[in-house]
Wavefront OBJ file of the C-alpha trace (Angstrom):
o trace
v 0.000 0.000 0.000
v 1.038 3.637 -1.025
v 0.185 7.089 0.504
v 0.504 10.277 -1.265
v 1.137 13.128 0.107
v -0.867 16.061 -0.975
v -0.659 18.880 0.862
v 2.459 19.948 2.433
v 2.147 19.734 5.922
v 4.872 21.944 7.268
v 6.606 21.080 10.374
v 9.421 23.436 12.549
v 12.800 22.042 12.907
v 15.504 22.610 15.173
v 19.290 22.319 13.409
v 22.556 22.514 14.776
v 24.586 24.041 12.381
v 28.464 24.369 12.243
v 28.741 27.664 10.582
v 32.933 28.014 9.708
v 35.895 26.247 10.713
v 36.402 26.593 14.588
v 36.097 24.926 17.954
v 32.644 23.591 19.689
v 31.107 27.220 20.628
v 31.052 28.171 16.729
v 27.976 26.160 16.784
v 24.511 27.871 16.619
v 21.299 26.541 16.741
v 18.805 27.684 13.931
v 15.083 26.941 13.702
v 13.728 26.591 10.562
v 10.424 25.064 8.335
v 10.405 22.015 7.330
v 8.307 21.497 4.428
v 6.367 17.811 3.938
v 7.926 14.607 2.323
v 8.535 14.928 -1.527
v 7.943 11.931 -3.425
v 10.109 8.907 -2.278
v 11.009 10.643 1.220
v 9.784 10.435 4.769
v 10.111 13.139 7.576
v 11.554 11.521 10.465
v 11.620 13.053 14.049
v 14.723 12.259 15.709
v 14.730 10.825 18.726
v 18.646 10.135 19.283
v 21.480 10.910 17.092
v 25.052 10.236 17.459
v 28.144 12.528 17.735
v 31.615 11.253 15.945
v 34.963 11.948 15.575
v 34.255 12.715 12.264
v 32.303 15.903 13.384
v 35.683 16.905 15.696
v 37.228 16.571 12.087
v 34.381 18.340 10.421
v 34.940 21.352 12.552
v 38.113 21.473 11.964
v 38.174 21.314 8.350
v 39.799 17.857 8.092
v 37.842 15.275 7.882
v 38.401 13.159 4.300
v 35.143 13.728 2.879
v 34.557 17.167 4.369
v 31.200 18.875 3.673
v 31.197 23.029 2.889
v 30.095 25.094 5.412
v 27.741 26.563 6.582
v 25.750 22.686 7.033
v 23.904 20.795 9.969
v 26.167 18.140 11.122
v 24.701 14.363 12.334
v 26.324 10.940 10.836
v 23.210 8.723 11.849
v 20.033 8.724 13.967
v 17.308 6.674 15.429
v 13.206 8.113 15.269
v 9.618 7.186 13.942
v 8.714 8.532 11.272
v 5.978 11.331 11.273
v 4.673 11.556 7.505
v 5.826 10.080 3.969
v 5.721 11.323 0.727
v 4.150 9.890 -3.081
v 5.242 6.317 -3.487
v 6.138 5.271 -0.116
v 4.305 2.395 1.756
v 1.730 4.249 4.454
v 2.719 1.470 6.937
v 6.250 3.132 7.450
v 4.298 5.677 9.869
v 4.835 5.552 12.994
v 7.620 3.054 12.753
v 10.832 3.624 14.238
v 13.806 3.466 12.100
v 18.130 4.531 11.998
v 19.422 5.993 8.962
v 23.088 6.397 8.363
v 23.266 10.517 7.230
v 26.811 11.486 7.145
v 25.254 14.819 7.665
v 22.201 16.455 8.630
v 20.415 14.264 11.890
v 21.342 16.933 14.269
v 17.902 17.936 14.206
v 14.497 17.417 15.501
v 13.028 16.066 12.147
v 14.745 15.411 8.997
v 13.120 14.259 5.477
v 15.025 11.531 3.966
v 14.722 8.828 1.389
v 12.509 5.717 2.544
v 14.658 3.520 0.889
v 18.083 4.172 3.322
v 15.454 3.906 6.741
v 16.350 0.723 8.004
v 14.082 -0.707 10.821
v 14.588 -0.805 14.859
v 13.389 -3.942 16.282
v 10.918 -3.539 19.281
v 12.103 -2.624 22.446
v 15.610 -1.107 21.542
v 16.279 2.069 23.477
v 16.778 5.050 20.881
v 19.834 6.235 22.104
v 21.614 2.428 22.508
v 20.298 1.832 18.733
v 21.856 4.915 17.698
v 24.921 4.160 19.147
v 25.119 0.849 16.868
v 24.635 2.663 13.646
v 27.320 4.031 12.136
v 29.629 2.533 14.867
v 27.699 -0.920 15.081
v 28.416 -1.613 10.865
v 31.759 -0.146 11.087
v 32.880 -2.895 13.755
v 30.866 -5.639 12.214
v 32.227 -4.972 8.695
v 35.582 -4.760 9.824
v 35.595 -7.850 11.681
v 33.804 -10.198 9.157
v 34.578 -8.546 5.487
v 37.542 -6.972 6.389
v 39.478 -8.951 8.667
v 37.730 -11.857 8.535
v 38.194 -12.678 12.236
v 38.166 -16.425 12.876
v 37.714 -18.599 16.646
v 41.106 -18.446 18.386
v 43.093 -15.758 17.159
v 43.994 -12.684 18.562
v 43.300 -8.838 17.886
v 44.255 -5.781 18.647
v 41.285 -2.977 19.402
v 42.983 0.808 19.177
v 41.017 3.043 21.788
v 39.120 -0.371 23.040
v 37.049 1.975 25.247
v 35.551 4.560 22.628
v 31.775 4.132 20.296
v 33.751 2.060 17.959
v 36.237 0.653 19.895
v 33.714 -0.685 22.261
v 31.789 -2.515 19.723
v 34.945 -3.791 18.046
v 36.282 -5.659 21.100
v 32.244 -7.054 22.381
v 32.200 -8.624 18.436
v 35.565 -10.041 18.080
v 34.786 -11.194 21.328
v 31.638 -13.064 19.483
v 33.414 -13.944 16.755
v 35.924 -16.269 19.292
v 39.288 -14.544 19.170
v 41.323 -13.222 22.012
v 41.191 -9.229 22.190
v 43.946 -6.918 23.329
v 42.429 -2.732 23.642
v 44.536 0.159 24.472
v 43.301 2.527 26.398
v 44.176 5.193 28.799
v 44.883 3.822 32.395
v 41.638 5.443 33.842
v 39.366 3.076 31.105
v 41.339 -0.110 32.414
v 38.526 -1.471 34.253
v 35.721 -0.434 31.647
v 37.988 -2.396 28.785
v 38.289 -5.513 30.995
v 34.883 -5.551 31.335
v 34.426 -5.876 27.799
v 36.374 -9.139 27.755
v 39.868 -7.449 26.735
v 43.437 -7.332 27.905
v 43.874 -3.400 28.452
v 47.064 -1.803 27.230
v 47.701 1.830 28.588
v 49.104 3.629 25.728
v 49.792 6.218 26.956
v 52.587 5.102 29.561
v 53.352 1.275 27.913
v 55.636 0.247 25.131
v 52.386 -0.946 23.085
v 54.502 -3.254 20.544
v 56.280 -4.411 23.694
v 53.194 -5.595 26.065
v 51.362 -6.884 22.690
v 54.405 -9.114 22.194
v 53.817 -10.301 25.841
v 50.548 -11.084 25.427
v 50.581 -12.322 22.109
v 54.587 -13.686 21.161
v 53.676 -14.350 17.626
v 51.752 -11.506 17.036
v 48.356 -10.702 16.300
v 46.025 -11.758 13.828
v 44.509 -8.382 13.146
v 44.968 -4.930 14.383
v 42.416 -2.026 13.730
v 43.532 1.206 13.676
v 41.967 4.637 13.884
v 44.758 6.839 14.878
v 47.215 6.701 12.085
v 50.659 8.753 11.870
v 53.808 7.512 12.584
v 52.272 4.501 14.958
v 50.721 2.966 12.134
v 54.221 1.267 11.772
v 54.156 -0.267 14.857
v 50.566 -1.693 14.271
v 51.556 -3.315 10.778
v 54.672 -4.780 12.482
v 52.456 -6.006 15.295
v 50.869 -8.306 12.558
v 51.943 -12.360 12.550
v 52.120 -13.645 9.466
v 48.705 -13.951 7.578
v 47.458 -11.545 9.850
v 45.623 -8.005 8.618
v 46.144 -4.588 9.659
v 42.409 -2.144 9.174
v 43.230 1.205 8.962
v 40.348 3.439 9.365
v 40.782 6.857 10.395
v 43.629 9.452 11.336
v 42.714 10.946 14.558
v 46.275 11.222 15.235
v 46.765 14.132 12.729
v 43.863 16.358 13.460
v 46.176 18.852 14.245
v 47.759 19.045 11.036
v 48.559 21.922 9.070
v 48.104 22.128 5.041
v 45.279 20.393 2.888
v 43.151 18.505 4.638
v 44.089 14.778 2.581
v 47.997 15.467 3.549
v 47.622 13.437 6.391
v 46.275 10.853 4.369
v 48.713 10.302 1.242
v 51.674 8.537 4.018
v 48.817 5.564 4.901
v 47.397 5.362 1.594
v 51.403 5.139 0.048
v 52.308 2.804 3.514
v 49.168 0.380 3.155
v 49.686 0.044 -1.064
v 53.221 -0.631 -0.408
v 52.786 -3.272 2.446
v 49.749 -4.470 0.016
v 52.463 -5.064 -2.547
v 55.000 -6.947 -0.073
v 55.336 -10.662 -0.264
v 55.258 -11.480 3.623
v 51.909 -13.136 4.767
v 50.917 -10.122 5.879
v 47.581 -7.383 4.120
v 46.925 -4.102 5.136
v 43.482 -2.485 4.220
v 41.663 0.604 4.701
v 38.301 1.219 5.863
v 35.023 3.640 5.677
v 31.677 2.852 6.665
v 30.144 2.906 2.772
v 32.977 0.835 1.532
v 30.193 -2.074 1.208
v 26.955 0.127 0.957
v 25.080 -2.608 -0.936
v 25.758 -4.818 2.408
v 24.811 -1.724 4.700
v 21.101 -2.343 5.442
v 22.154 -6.712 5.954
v 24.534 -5.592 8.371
v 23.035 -2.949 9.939
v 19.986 -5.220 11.253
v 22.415 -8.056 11.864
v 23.711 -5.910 14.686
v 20.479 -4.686 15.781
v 19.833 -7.785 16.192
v 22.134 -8.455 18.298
v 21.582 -5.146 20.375
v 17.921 -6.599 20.814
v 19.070 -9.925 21.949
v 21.589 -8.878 24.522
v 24.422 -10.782 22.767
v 26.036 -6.767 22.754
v 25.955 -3.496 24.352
v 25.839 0.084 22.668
v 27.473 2.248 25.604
v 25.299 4.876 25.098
v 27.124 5.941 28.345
v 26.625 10.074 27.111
v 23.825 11.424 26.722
v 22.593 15.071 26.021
v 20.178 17.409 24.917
v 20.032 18.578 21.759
v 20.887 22.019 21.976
v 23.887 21.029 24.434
v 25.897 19.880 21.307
v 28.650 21.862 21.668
v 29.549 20.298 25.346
v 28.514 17.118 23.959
v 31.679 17.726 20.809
v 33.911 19.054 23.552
v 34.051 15.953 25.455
v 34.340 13.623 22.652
v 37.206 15.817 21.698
v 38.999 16.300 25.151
v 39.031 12.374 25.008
v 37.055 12.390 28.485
v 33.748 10.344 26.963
v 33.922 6.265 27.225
v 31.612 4.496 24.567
v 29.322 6.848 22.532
v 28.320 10.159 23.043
v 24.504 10.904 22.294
v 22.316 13.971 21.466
v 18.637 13.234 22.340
v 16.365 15.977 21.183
v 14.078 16.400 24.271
v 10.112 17.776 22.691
v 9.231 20.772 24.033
v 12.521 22.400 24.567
v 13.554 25.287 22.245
v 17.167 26.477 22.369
v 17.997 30.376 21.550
v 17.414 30.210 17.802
v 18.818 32.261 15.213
l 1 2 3 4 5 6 7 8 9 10 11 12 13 14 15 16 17 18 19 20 21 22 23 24 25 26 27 28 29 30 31 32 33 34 35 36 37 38 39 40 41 42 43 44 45 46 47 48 49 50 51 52 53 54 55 56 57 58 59 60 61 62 63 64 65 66 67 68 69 70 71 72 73 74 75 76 77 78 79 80 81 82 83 84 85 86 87 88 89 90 91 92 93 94 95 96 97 98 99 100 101 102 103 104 105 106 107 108 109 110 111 112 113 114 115 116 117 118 119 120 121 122 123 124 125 126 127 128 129 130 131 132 133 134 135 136 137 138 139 140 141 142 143 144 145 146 147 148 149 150 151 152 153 154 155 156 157 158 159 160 161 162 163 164 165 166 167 168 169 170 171 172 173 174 175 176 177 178 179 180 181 182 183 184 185 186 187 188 189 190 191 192 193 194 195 196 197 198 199 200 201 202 203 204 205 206 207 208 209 210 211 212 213 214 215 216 217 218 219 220 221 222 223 224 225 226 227 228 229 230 231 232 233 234 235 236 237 238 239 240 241 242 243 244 245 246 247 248 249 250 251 252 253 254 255 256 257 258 259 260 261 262 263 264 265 266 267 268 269 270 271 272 273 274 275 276 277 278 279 280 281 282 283 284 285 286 287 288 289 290 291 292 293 294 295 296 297 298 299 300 301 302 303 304 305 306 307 308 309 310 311 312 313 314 315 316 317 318 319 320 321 322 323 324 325 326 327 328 329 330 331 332 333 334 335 336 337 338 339 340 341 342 343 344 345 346 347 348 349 350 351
């Protein structure tokens, strides 16, 4: 069954909107229309949506596929959708659903296509569903299509205690392998919980205590920070084993065009691609497999809804509080994933 929409029912929107290149007080929050679904769209009102280190890079002007300012930041979200537009099943109202943005779901309501809404089973919590979105498929797809992590080996989680880190360790964990996460020394206890052997990297040799744990190496290592360490990860590696780079938070600081950071893994992972030992080296992003998005996506739901795994929605704040909520994913004091939850009813100072 179809609905069309034929009047255009307008709703009001609040948007968080990074205006220019800056730190987290640039951010202003504008209210706005927000016309009705056009044809293949439905308006979805947020409920929880996720802050990422890729905003910290958006801010900043770095991140790899940055957007132009001025634009609303938001990489996924969770809601139930309020209206649809022409040719899109009536049914879908009132469902609840996650959609994987990149930008935009810092909002109250956002239109979007019907076909990328994927559905929330019953039950889920919005801000624990959120929190398995864009981090939930990056973990999952790293472990199974990237790495290919098999019972008994071992792996080695960069920033074990952080939204994807978190995730990373609970599913190799699933998968049957061994997991090593660094971490600072105040997350020790929240990584062992997990079911990982903490490594403070802040104050260890990391290549050192790896080889203590794990003599041969490891099987895999995934890797988010990049630079110079990046080395030490692909050395980490036993033979056969596969090194995931996927990110460069490590070089946020950088000076110059925002890719330079990039062209030293992309020439270090072709070159160790190209080397004869055993050993691969990949990279990631969470579209890499988009026509696999939506099966993964509600395999990990699934197991959210189940138990098997745990979100660490451990953060969670109003919408107009993003700016605090950016800060402390960029200070590096947040564990597990930080979450914006629009709260109905509130209006921050719009302009």
């Amino acid at each position: 069954m179809t609905t069309k929409t034929t009047e255009a029912a307008v709703a009001t929107t609040t948007e968080i909107v990074m205006p220019r290149e800056g730190g987290p007080g640039v951010l202003e929050a504008h209210r706005r229309d927000l016309p009705g679904p056009g044809p293949g769209e439905a308006v979805v009102r947020v409920e929880a949506t996720g802050v990422s280190f890729a905003e910290v890079q958006m801010l900043k002007g770095r991140y790899f596929m940055q957007p132009k300012f001025p634009f609303v930041p938001g990489y996924d979200l969770v809601g139930e959708v309020e209206s649809v537009g022409e040719g899109v099943d009536g049914g879908l109202v009132g469902r609840r659903v996650a959609a994987l943005t990149q930008t935009g779901s810092w909002a109250e309501r956002v239109a979007l296509p019907a076909k990328d809404l994927a559905p929330v089973p019953d039950g889920l919590d919005p801000a624990e569903a959120v929190a398995a979105v864009t981090n939930g498929v990056t973990a999952w797809q790293m472990i199974h299509r990237a790495a290919r992590v098999r019972p008994g080996q071992t792996v080695l989680v960069h920033g074990a205690s952080g939204g994807v880190g978190t995730l990373l360790v609970q599913l190799a964990r699933l998968a049957g392998a061994e997991v090593i996460g660094t971490a600072s020394a105040s997350k020790h206890e929240h990584v062992r919980a997990l079911g990982a052997v903490p490594v403070d990297y802040r104050n260890d040799d990391v290549p050192a205590r790896v080889r203590e744990i794990s003599p041969e190496g490891v099987d895999a290592v995934f890797d988010h920070v990049g630079g110079p360490g990046l080395v030490d990860s692909y050395r980490m590696l036993r033979k056969g084993g596969t090194l995931v780079s996927y990110g460069s938070a490590s070089t946020l600081g950088d000076a110059g065009h925002r890719l330079k950071p990039y062209l030293p893994i992309v020439g270090r992972v072709l070159l160790w691609g190209a080397v004869p030992n055993g050993k691969r080296a990949t990279f990631y992003y969470v579209q890499r497999w988009p026509k696999f998005f939506q099966e993964d996506l509600s395999t990990v739901l699934s197991l959210l809804a189940k138990g098997e795994i745990e979100a660490h929605a451990t953060t969670r704040m109003p919408l107009e509080r993003a700016s605090e909520a950016l800060e402390l994913l960029a200070s590096g004091g947040a564990s597990g994933k930080v979450v914006l939850v629009p709260e109905p009813g509130t209006r921050p100072d719009a302009r």
